[in-house]
N, CA, C and O atoms as a MOPAC input file, in Angstrom:
PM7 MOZYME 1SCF
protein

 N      0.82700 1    -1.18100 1     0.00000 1
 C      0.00000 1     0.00000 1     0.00000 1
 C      0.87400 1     1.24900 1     0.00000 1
 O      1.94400 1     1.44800 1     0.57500 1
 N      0.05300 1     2.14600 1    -0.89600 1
 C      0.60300 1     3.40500 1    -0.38800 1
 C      0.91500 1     4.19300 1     0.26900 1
 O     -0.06700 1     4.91800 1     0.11500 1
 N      2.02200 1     5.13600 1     1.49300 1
 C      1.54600 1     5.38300 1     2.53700 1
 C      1.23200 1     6.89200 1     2.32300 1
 O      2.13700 1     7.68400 1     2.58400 1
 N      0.36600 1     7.23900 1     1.99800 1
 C     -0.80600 1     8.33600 1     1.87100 1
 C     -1.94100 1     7.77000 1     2.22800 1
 O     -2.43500 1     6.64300 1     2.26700 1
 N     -2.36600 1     9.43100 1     2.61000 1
 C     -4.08100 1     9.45800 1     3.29800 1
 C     -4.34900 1    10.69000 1     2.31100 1
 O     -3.94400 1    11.85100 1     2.24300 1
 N     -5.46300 1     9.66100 1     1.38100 1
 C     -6.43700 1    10.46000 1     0.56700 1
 C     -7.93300 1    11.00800 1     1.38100 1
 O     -8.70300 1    11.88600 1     0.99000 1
 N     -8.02800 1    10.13700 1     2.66300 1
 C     -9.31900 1    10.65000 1     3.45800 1
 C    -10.13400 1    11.66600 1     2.80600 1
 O     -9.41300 1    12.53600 1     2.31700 1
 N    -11.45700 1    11.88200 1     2.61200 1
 C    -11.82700 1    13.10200 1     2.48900 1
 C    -11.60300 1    13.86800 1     1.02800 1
 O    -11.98500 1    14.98000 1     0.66200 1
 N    -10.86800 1    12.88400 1     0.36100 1
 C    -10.47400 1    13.26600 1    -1.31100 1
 C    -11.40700 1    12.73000 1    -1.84000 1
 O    -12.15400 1    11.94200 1    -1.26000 1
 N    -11.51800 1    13.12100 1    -3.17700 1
 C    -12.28800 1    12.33300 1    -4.67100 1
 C    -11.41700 1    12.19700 1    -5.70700 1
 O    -10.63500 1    13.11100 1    -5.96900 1
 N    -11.43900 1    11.26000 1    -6.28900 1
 C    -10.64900 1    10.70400 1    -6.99500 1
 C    -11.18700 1    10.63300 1    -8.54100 1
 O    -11.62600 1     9.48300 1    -8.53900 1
 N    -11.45200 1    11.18100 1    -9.97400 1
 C    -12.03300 1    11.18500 1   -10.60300 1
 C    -10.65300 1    10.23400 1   -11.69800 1
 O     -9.59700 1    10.72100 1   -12.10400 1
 N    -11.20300 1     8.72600 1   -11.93200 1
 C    -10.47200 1     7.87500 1   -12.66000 1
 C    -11.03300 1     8.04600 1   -14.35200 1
 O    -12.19400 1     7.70000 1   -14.57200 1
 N    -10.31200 1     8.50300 1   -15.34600 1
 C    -10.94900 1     8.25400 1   -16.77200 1
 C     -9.97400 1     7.29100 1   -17.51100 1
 O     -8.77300 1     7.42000 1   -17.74300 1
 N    -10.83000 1     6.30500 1   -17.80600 1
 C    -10.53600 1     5.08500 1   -18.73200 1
 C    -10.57200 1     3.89000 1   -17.03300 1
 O     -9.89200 1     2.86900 1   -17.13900 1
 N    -11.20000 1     4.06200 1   -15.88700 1
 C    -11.38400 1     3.34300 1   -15.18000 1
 C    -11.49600 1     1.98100 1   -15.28900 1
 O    -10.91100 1     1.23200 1   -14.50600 1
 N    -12.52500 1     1.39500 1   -16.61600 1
 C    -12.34500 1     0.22400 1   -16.62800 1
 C    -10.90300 1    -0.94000 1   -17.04600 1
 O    -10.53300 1    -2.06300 1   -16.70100 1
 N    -10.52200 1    -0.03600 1   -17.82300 1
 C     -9.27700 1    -0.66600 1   -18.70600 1
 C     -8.33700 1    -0.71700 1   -17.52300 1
 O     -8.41800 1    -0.27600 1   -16.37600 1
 N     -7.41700 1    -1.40400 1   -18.18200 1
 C     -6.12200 1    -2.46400 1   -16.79700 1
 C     -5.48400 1    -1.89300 1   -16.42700 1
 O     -4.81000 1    -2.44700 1   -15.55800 1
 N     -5.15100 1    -0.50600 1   -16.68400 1
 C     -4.17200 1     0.72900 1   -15.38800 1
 C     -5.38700 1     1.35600 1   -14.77300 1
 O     -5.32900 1     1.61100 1   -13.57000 1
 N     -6.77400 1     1.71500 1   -15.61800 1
 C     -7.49100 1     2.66100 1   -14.81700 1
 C     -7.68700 1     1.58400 1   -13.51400 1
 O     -7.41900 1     2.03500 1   -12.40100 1
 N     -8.18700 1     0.05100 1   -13.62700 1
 C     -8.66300 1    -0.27000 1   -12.41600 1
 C     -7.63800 1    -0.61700 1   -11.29000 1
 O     -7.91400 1    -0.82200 1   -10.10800 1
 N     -6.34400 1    -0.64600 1   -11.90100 1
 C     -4.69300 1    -0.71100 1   -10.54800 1
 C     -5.00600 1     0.62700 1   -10.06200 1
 O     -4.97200 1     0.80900 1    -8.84500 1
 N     -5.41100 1     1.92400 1   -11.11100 1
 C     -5.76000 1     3.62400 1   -10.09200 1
 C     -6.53000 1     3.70600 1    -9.11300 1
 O     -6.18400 1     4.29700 1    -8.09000 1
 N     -8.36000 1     2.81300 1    -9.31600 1
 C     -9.25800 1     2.66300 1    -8.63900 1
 C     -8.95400 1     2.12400 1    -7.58100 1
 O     -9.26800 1     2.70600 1    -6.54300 1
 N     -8.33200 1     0.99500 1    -7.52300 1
 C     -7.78300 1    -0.19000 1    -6.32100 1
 C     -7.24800 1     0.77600 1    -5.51000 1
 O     -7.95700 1     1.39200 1    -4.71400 1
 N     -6.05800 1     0.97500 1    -5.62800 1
 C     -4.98200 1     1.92600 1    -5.30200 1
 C     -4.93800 1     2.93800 1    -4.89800 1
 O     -4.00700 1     3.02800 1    -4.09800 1
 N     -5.80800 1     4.38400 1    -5.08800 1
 C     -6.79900 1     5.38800 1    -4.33000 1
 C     -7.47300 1     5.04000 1    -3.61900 1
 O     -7.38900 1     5.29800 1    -2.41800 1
 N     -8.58900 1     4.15500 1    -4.29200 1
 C     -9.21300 1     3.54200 1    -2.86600 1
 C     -8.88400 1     3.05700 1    -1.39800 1
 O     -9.42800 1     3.28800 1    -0.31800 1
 N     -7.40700 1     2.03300 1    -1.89200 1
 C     -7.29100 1     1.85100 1    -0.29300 1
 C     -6.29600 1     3.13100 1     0.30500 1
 O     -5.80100 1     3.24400 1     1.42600 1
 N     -6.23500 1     3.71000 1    -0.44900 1
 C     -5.61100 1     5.36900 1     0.69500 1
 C     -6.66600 1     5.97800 1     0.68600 1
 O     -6.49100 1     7.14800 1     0.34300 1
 N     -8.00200 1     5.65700 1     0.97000 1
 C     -9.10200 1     6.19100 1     1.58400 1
 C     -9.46000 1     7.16100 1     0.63700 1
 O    -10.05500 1     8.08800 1     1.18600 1
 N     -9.32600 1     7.31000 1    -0.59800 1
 C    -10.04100 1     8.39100 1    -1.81100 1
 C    -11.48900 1     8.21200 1    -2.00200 1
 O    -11.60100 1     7.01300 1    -2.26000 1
 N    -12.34100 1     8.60100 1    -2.01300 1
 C    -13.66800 1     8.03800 1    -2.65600 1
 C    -13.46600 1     7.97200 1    -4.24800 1
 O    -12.45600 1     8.63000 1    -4.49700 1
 N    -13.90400 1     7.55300 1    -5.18500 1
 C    -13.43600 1     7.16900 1    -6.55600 1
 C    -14.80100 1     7.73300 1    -7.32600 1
 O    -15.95100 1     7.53200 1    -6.93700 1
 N    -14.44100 1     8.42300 1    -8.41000 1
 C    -15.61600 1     8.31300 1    -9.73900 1
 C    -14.84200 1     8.00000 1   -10.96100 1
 O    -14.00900 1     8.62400 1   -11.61800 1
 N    -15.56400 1     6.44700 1   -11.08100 1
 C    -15.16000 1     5.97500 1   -12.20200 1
 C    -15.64200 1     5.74400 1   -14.00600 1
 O    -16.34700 1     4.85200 1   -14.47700 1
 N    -14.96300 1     6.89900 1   -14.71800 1
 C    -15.39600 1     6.78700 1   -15.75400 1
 C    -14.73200 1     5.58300 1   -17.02600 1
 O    -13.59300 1     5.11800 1   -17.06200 1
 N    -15.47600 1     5.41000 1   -17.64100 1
 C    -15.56600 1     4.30400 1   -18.51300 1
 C    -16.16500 1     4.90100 1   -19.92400 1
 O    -16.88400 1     5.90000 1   -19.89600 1
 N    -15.88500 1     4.34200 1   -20.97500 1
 C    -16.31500 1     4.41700 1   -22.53700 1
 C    -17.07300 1     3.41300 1   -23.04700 1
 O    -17.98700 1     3.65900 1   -23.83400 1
 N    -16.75800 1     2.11400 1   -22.63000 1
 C    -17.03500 1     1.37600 1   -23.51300 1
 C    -17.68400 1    -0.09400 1   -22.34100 1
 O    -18.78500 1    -0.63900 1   -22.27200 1
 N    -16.20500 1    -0.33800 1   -21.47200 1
 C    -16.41500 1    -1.67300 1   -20.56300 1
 C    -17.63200 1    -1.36400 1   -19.45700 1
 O    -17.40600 1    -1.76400 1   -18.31500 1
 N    -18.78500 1    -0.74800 1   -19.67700 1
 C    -19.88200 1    -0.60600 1   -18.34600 1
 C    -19.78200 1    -1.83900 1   -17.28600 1
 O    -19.73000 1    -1.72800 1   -16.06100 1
 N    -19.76800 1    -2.88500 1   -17.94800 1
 C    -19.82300 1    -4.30000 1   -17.01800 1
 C    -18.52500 1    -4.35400 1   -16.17100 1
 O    -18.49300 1    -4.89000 1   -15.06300 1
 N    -17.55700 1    -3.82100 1   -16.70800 1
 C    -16.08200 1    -4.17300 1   -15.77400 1
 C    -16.30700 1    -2.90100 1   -14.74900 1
 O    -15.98500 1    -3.05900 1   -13.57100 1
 N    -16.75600 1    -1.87300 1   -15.10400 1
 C    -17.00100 1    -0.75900 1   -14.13600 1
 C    -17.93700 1    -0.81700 1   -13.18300 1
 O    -17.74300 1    -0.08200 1   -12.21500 1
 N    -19.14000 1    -1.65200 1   -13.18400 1
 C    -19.59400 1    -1.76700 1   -12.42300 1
 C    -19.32900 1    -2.57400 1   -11.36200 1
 O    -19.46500 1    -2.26900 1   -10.17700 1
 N    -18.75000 1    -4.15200 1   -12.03600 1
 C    -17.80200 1    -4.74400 1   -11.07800 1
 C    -16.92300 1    -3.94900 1   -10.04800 1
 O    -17.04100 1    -3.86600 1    -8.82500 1
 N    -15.84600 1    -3.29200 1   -11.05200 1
 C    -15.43800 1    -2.87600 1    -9.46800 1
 C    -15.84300 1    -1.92600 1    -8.76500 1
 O    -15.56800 1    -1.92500 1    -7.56500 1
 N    -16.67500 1    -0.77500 1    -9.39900 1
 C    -17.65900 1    -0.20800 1    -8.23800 1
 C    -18.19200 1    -1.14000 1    -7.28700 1
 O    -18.26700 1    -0.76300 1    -6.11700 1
 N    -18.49100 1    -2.04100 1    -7.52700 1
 C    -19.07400 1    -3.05600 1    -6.48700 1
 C    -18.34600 1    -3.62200 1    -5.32300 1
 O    -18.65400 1    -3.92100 1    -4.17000 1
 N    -17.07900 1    -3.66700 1    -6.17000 1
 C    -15.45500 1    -4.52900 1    -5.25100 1
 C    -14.93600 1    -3.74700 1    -3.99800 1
 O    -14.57300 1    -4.19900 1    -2.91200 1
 N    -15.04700 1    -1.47400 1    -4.76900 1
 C    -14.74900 1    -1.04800 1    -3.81400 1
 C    -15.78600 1    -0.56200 1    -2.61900 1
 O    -15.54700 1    -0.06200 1    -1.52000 1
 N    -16.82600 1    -0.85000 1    -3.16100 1
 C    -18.18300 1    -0.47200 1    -2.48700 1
 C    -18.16600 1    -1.38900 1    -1.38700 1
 O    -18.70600 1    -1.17400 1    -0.30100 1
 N    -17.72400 1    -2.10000 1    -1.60500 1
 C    -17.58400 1    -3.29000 1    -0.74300 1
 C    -16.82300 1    -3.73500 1     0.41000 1
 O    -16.95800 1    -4.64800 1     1.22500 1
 N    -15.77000 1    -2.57400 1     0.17700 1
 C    -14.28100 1    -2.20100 1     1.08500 1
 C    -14.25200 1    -1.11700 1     1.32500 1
 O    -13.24200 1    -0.42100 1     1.21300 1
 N    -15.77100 1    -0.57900 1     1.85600 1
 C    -16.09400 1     0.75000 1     2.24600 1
 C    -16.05100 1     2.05000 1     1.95800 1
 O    -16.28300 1     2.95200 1     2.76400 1
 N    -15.65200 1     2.22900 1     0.40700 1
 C    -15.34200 1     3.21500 1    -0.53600 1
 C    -16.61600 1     3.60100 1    -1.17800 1
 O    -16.62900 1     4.46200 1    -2.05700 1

């Protein structure tokens, strides 16, 4: 993990679904960022991990 505290940040990810945006999503998230994840094309992979970090209290 990173050792930063995003606490209290927003994190606006574009190209979120694709395979660096979702290592950004992961990765903000657990330094406590809240995330908005935009996507073009993959809706289904974006919602997944909206779900993953929704899930790990993000």
């Amino acid at each position: 993990m990173i050792p930063i505290d995003l606490t209290n940040k927003v994190a606006v990810i574009t190209g979120g679904s694709g395979a660096l945006g979702r290592v950004m999503v992961r990765t903000l998230a657990e330094a406590g960022a809240d995330i908005a994840i935009c996507y073009h094309r993959d809706q289904e992979t974006a919602y997944l991990l909206q779900d993953e970090i929704t899930a790990k209290g993000v």
